[in-house]
C-alpha positions in Angstrom: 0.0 0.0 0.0 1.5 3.3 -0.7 1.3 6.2 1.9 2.0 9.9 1.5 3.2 11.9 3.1 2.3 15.9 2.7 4.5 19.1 4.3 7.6 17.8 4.1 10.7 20.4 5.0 12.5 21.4 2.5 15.6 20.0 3.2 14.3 16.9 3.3 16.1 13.7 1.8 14.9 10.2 1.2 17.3 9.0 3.8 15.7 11.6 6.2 12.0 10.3 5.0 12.9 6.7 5.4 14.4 7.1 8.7 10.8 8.6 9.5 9.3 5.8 7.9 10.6 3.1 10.0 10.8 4.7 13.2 7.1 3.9 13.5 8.0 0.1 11.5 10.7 -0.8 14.5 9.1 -4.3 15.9 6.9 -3.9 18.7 6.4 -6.5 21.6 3.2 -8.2 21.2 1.2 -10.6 23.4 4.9 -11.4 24.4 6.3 -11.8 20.8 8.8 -9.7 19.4 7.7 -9.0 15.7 8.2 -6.0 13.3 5.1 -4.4 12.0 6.1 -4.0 8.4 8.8 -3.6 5.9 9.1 0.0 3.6 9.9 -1.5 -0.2 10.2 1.9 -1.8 10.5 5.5 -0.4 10.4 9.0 -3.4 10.3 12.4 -2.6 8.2 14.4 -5.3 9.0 18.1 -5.8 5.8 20.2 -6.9 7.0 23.6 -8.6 4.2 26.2 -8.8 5.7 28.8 -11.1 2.6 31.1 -10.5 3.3 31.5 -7.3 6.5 31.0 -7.2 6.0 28.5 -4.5 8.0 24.8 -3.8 6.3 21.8 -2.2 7.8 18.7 -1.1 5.8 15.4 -0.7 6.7 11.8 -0.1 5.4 8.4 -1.7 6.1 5.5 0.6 5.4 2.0 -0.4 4.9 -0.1 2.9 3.9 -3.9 3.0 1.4 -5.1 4.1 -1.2 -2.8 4.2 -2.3 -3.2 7.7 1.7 -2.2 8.7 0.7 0.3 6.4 -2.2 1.7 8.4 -0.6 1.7 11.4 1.6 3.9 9.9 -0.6 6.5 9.3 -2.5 6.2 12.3 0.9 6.5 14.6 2.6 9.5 12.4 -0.1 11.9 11.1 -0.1 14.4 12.6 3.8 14.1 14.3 6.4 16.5 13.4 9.2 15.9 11.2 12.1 18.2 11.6 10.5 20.0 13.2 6.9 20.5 10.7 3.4 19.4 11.2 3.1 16.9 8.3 0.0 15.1 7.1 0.2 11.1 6.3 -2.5 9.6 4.9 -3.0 6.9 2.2 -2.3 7.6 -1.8 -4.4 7.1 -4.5 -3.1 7.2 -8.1 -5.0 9.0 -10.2 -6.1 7.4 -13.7 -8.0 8.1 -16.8 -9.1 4.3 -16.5 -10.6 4.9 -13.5 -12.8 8.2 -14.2 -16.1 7.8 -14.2 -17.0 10.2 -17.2 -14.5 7.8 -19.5 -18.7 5.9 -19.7 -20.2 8.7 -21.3 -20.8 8.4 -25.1 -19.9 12.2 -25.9 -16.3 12.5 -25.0 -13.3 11.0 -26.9 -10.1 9.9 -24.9 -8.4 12.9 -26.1 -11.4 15.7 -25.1 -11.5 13.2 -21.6 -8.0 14.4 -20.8 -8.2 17.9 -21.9 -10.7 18.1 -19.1 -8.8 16.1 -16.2 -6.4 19.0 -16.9 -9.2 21.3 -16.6 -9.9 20.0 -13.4 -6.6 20.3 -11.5 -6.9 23.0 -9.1 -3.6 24.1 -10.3 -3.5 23.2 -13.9 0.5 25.1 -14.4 2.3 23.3 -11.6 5.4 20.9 -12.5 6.6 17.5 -10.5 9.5 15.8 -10.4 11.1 13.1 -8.3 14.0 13.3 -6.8 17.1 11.3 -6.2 18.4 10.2 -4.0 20.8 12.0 -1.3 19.3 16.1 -3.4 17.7 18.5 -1.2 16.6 21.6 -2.1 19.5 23.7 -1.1 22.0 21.2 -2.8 19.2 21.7 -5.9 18.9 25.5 -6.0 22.8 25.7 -6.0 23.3 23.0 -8.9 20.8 25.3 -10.8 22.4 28.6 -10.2 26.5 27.6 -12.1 
């Protein structure tokens, strides 16, 4: 299940993230059993560049197996702070054309369909990237500038 996680700092790395992660996967006693409540499988970062604004958001997208580690997850960090920012956790649904509801009607073509999932983006003119591993945004903003 894949869980994201909104407000990240902006000097945060994937290292930083998955450290985050698995502080709330360490294994937990239970009913006298030592077992670890899940494993992380993949960790991004995802940089949102609203030029409009002139505004920079970081998010993360965490894979975590199985779901119900996954959960617990969620439940145990949103809300928490991470260096030293409120961030939101929650789960993450990926958005397709597949899965739209008006792809049924009869009157719109695939191509008019997607004109009109860009339409409706609250902020049609932003621009997302992941990032690699070990870049923040300082290390970023100075690559940029030579």
């Amino acid at each position: 299940m894949e869980v994201f996680i909104r407000r990240l700092p902006n000097s945060t790395t994937r290292l930083d993230l998955m450290q985050f992660i698995s502080s709330a996967l360490k294994p937990k006693w239970y009913l006298l059993q030592f077992a670890p409540l899940g494993n992380l499988m993949h960790c991004d970062i995802c940089r949102i560049d609203d030029p409009l604004n002139k505004q920079v958001e970081y998010h993360g997208i965490v894979q975590i197996e199985p779901p119900s580690a996954a959960i617990a997850v969620i439940k145990q960090l949103n809300g928490e702070y991470f260096k030293s920012k409120k961030v939101e956790v929650r789960k993450f649904f990926r958005r397709s054309i597949n899965r739209d509801r008006r792809r049924l009607a009869p009157h719109l073509t695939p191509s008019s369909l997607t004109d009109q999932r860009k339409q409706d983006r609250r902020r049609p003119h932003i621009h997302t990237e992941l990032l690699t591993a070990g870049i923040t945004s300082d290390k970023l903003s100075a690559l940029n500038s030579h």
